[in-house]
C-alpha positions as CSV (number, residue, x, y, z in Angstrom):
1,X,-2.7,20.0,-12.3
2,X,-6.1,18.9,-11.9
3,X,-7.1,21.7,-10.4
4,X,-6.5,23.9,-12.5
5,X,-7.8,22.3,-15.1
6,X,-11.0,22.2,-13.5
7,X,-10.3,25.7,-12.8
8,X,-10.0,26.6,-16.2
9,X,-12.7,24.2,-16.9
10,X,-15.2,26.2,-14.9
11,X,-13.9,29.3,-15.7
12,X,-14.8,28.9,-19.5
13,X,-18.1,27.5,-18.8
14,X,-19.1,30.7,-17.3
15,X,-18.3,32.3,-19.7
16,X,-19.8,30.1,-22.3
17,X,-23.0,30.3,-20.0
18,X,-22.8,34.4,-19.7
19,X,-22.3,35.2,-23.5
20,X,-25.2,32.5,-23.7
21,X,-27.6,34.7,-21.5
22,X,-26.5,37.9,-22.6
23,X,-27.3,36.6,-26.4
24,X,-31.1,35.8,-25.0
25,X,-31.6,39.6,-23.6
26,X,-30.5,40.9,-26.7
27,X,-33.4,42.6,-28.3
28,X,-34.7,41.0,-31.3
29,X,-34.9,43.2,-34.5
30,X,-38.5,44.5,-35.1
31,X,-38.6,41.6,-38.3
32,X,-37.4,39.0,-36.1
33,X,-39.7,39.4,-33.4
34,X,-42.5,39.3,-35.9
35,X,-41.2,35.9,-36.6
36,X,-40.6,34.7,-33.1
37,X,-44.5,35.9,-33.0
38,X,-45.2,33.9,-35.6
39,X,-44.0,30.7,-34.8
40,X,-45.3,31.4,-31.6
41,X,-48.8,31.4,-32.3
42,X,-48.1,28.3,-35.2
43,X,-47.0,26.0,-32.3
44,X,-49.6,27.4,-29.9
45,X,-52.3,25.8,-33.0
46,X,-50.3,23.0,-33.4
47,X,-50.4,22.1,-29.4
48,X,-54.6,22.5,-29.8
49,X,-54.2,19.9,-32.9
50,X,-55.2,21.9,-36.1
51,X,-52.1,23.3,-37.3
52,X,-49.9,22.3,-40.4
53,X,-46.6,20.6,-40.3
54,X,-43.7,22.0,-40.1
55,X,-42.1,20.8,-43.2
56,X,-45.5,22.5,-44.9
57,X,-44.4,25.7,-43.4
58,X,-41.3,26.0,-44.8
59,X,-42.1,24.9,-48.1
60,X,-45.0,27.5,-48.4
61,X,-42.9,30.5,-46.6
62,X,-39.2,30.0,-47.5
63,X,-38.3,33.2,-46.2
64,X,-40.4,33.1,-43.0
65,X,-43.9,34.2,-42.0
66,X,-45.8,36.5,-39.6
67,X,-49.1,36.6,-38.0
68,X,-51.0,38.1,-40.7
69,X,-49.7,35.6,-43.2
70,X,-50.5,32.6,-41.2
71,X,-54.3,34.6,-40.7
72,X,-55.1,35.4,-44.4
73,X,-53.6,32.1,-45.6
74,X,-53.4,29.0,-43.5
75,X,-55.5,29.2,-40.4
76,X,-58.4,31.7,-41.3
77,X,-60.8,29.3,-42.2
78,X,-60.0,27.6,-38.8
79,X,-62.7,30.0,-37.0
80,X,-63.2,30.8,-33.2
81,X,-60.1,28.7,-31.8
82,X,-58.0,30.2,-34.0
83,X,-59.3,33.7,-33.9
84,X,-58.6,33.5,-30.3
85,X,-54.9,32.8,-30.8
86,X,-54.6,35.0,-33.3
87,X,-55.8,38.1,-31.0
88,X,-53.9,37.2,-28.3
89,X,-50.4,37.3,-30.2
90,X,-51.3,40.6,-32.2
91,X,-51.4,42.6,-29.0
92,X,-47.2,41.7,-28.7
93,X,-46.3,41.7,-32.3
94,X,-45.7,45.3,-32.3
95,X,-44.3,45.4,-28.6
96,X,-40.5,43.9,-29.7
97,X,-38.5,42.5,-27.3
98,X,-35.8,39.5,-26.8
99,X,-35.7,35.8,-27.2
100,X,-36.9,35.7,-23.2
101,X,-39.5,37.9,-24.1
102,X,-41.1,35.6,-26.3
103,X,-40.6,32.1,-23.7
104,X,-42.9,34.2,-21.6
105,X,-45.2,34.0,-23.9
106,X,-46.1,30.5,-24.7
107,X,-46.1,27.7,-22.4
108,X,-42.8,25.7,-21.7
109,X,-44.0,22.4,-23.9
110,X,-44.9,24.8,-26.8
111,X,-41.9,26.5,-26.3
112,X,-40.0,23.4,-26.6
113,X,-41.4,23.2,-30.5
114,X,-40.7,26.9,-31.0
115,X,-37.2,27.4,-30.3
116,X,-35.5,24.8,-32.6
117,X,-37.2,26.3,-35.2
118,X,-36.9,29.9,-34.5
119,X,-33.0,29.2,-33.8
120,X,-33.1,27.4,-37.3
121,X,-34.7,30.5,-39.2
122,X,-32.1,32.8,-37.4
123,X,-29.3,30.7,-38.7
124,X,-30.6,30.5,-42.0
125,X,-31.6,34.0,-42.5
126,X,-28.5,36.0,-41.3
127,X,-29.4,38.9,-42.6
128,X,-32.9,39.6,-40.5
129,X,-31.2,37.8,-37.5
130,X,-28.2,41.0,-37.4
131,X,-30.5,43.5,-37.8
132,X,-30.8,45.6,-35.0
133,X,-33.4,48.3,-34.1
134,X,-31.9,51.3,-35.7
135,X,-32.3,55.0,-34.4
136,X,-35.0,55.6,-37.4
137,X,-37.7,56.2,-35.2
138,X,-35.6,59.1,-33.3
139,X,-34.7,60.8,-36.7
140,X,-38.3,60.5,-38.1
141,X,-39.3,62.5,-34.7
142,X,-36.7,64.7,-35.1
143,X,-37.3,65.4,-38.4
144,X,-40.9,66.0,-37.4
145,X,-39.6,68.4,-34.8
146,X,-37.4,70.2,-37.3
147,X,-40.2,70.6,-39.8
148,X,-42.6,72.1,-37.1
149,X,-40.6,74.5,-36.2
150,X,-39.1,75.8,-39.8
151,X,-35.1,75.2,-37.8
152,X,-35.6,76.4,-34.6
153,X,-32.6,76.5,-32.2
154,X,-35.3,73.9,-29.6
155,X,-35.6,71.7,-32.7
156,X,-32.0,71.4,-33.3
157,X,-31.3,70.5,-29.5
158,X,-34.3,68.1,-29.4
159,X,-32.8,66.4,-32.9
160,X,-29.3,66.4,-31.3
161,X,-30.7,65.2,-28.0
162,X,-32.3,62.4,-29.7
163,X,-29.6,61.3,-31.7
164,X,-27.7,61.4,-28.9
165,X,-29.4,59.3,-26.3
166,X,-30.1,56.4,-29.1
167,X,-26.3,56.5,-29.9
168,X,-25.5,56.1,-25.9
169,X,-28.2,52.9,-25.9
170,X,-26.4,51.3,-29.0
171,X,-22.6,51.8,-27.3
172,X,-24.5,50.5,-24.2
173,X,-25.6,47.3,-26.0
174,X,-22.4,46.7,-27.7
175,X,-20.7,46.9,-24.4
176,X,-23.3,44.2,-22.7
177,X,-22.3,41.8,-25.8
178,X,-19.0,42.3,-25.2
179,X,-18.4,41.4,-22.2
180,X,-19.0,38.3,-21.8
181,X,-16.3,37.5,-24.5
182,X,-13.6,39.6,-22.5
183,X,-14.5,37.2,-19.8
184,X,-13.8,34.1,-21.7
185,X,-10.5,35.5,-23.0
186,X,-9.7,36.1,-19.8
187,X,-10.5,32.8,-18.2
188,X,-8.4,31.3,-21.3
189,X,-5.3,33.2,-20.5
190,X,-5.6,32.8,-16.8
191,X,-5.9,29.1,-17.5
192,X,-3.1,29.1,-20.1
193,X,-0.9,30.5,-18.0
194,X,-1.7,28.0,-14.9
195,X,-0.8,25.0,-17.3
196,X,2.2,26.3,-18.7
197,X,3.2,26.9,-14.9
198,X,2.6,23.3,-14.0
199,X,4.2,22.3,-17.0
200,X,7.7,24.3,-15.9
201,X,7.4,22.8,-12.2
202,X,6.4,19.2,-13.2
203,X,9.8,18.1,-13.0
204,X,10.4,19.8,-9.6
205,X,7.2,18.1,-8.5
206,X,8.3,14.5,-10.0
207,X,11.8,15.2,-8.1
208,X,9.7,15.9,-4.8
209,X,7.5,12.8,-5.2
210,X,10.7,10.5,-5.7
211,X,12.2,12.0,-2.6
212,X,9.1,11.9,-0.8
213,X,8.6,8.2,-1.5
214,X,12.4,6.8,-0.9
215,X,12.2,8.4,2.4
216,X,9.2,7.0,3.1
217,X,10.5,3.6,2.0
218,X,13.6,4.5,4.1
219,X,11.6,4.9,7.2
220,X,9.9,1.6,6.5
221,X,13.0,-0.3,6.0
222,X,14.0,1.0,9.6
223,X,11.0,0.5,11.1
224,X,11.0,-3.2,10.1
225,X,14.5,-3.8,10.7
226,X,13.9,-2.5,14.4
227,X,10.6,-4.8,14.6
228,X,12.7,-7.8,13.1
229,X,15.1,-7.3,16.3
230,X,13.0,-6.6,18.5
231,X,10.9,-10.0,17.9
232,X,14.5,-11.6,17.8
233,X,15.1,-10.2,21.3
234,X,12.4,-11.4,22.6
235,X,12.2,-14.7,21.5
236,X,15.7,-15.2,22.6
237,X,14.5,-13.8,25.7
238,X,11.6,-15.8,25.9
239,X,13.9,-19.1,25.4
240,X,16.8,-17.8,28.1
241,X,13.7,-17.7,30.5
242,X,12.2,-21.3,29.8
243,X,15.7,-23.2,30.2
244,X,16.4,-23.6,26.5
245,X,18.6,-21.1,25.8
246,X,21.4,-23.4,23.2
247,X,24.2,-20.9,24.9
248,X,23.7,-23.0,27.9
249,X,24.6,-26.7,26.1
250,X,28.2,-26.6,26.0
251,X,28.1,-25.5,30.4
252,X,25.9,-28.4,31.0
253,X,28.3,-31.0,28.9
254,X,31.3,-29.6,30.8
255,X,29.4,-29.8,34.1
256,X,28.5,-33.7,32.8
257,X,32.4,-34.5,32.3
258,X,33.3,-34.9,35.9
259,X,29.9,-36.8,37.2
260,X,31.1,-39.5,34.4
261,X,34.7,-39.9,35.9
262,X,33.6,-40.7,39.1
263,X,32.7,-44.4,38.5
264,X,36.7,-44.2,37.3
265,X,37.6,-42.1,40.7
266,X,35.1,-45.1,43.0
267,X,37.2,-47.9,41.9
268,X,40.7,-46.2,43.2
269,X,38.7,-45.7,46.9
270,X,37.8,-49.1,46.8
271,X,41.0,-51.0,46.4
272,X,43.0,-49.1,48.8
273,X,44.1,-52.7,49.8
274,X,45.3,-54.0,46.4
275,X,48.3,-53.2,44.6
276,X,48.2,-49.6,43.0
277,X,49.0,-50.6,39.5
278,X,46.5,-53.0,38.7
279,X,43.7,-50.1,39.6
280,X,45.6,-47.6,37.3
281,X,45.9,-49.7,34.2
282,X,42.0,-50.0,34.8
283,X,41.9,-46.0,35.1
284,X,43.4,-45.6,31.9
285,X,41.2,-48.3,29.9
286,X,37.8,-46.6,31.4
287,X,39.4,-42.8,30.2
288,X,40.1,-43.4,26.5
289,X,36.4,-44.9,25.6
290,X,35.1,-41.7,26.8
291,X,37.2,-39.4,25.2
292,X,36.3,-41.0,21.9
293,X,32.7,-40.7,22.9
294,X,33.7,-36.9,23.7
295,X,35.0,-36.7,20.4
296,X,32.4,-38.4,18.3
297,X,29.9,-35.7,20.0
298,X,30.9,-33.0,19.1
299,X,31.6,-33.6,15.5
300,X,31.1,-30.9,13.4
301,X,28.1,-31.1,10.9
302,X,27.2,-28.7,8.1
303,X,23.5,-29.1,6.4
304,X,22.6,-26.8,3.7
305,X,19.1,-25.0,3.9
306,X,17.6,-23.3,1.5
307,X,14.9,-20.1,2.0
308,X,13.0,-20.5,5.4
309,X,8.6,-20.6,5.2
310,X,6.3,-17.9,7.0
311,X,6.7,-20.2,10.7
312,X,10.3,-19.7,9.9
313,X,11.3,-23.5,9.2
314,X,13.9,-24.0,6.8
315,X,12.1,-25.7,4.0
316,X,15.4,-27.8,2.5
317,X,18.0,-29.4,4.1
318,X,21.0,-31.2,2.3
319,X,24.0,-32.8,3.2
320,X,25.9,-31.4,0.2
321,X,24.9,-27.9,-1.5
322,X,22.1,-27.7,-4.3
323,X,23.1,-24.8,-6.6
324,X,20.0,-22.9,-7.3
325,X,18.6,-24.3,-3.7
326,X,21.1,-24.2,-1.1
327,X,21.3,-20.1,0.7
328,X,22.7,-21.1,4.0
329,X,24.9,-23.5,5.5
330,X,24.0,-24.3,9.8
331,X,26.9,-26.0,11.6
332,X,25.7,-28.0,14.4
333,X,27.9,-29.9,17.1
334,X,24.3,-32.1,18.6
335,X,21.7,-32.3,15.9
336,X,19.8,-30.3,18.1
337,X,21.3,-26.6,18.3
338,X,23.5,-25.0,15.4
339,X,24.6,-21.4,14.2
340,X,24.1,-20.7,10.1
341,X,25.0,-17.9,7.8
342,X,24.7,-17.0,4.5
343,X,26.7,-19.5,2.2
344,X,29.6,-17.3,1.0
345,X,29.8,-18.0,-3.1
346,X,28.6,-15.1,-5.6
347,X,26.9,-17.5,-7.5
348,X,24.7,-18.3,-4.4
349,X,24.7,-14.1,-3.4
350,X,23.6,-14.0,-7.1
351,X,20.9,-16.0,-6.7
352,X,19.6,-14.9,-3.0
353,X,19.8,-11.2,-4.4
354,X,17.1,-12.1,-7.2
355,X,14.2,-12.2,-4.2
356,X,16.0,-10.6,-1.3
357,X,12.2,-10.1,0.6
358,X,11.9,-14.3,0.0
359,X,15.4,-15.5,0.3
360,X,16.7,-13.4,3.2
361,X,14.6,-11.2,5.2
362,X,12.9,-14.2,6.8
363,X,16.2,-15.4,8.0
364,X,18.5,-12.2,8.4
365,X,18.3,-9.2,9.6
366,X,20.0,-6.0,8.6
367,X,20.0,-1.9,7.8
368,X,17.7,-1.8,4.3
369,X,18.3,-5.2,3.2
370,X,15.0,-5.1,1.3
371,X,16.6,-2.6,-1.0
372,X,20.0,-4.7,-2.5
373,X,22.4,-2.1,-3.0
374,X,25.8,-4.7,-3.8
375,X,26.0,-8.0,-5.2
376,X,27.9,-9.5,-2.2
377,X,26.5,-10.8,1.2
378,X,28.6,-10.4,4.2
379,X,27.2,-12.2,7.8
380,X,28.3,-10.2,10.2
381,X,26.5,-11.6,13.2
382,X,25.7,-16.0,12.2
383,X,21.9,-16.6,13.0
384,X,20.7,-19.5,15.4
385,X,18.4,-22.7,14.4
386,X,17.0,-25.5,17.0
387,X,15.6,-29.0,15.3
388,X,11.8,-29.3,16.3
389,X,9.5,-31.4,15.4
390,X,11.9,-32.8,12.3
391,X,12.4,-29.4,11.6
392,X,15.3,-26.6,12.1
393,X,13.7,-23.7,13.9
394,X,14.9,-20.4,13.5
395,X,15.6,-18.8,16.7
396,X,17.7,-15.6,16.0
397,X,18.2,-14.2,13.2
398,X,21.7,-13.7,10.9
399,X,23.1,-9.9,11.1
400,X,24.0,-9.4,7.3
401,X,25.0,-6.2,4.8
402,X,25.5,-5.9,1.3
403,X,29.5,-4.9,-0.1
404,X,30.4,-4.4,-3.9
């Protein structure tokens, strides 16, 4: 669209420009030049210092002046500096020519003061300004011819000749003013019809742009779902590696179970030589202390957290759930390691899905869940959290898509 504007912007201005040029190599009627002469040799006086004003000049020749005017009344007392000018413009006044014609004759700071003026007179006097030179010169000669000759066939060709070459100059003419405006009318269609093309396809072109930009935000969503998995991968990785993998807690407490019952297995050994009840009925004391223990272990917990920070801490942590807080609820068995997910209430969905790129994307991980497209979260995979440094870690991220 901007380009064609600017096509059609550039298109006129030649245009403008030609019929501009073309209206400076027009010739100048034969008054008219003697005007341009005129003023010509006025500002010339003026730029030596002795001429009138130019308010003067308008007042004392309302309908214009020429070079013998401004000799036998203004500037013939002026003597030798004026006699000069006036010599050198009266060798041109009878020459005729265009607008060009007379910038060549004056310097470019006198010309500066002559054309407002002259541009003002041609405005002003409309009737010298359309005059052109007519073909009265040609009929005078032909005449001439015809009366020399008392209606000789020659004279009748020359007069027919004449008449016909001046008539072939003034269709020539007309065509060199003309064209310049079938240019312009040109350029105005051609542009016309470029907007009222862009106009038909802007909605095509809208349509385009919205495609064009939710695939691009498509493609986005991917790649940062993939990069989101990828650091989850590794980090998980990076923890198996380092011994701190939380899958491995539960195999070391089992492994733990039977080193504590051998102080219960040591004392059976060691009284081989006593009676065989006495060392049972201590068995079964030592057992049910530790099963209790067992049990008080690995009670269940549940903390509420609410949106995690940028080094992916949860930044609130509850015992019970704060509406307008609370997003996630982390069952842990230790303290130290626990699984969470997204709490499942629409009023906390309702809340999450207000800033999805704050409330969940630092904690879950899914296909486009920047772009909410339901109003109910489903975890399909829980995420993983580790307490450090009085604060719960996340390790892996929650697996999560949108229904409804």
């Amino acid at each position: 669209m901007k380009r064609i504007t600017l096509m059609l912007a550039a298109i006129v201005c030649l245009a403008i420009s030609a019929m501009a040029q073309n209206a400076e190599d027009q010739p100048l009627s034969p008054a008219l030049w003697k005007q341009g002469i005129a003023r010509c040799a006025h500002y010339t006086a003026y730029a030596k210092g002795f001429a009138k004003k130019s308010e003067e000049m308008q007042k004392r020749f309302p309908q214009g002046y020429t070079l013998d005017d401004l000799n036998n009344e203004v500037y013939g007392n002026q003597g030798a500096r004026w006699e000069k000018i006036y010599n050198e413009f009266k060798k041109s006044e009878n020459k005729g020519g265009s607008i060009n014609d007379l910038k060549e004759l004056v310097i470019p700071q006198v010309w500066k003061l002559v054309e407002p003026d002259f541009q003002a007179f041609i405005t002003a006097h409309p009737e010298i300004a359309n005059a052109v030179p007519d073909n009265q010169n040609a009929d005078e000669n032909a005449e001439n011819v015809q009366e020399g000759d008392n209606g000789d066939v020659d004279s009748a060709n020359a007069i027919h000749d004449a008449r016909h070459r001046q008539l072939q100059k003034k269709n020539n003419a007309a065509c060199n003013a003309n064209w310049p405006l079938w240019l312009g009318i040109l350029g105005s269609l051609l542009g016309l019809c470029a907007l009222l093309t862009a106009l038909s396809n802007r909605g095509k072109i809208n349509e385009m742009r919205r495609s064009f930009a939710r695939e691009i935000e498509r493609t986005n969503a991917n790649l940062q779902e993939f990069s989101t998995d990828a650091a989850d991968q590794m980090k998980a990785l990076s923890i198996r590696l380092t011994g701190k993998q939380p899958d491995e807690e539960p195999i070391l407490a089992q492994v733990a179970d039977p080193v504590e019952e051998q102080p219960v297995a040591a004392p059976i050994e060691e009284t081989d030589e006593e009676p065989a009840e006495e060392p049972q009925q201590e068995e079964v004391v030592a057992e049910e202390p530790e099963e209790e223990i067992a049990e008080e272990e690995r009670e269940v917990m549940n903390l509420f957290m609410s949106k995690p920070d940028e080094d992916d801490n949860f930044t609130r942590v509850s015992d019970t759930m704060e509406p307008g807080n609370s997003i996630y609820v982390l069952t842990t068995f230790d303290g130290q390691h626990g699984t969470f997910e997204v709490i499942d209430k629409p009023e906390v969905h309702s809340f999450a899905l207000i800033l999805p790129a704050e409330n969940l994307l630092r904690a879950c991980s899914g296909n486009a869940i920047q772009i909410p497209n339901g109003t109910r979260i489903v975890t399909d995979r829980a995420g993983e959290a580790e307490f450090i440094d009085g604060k719960w870690h996340i390790i892996v991220k929650a697996i999560i898509h949108y229904e409804g």
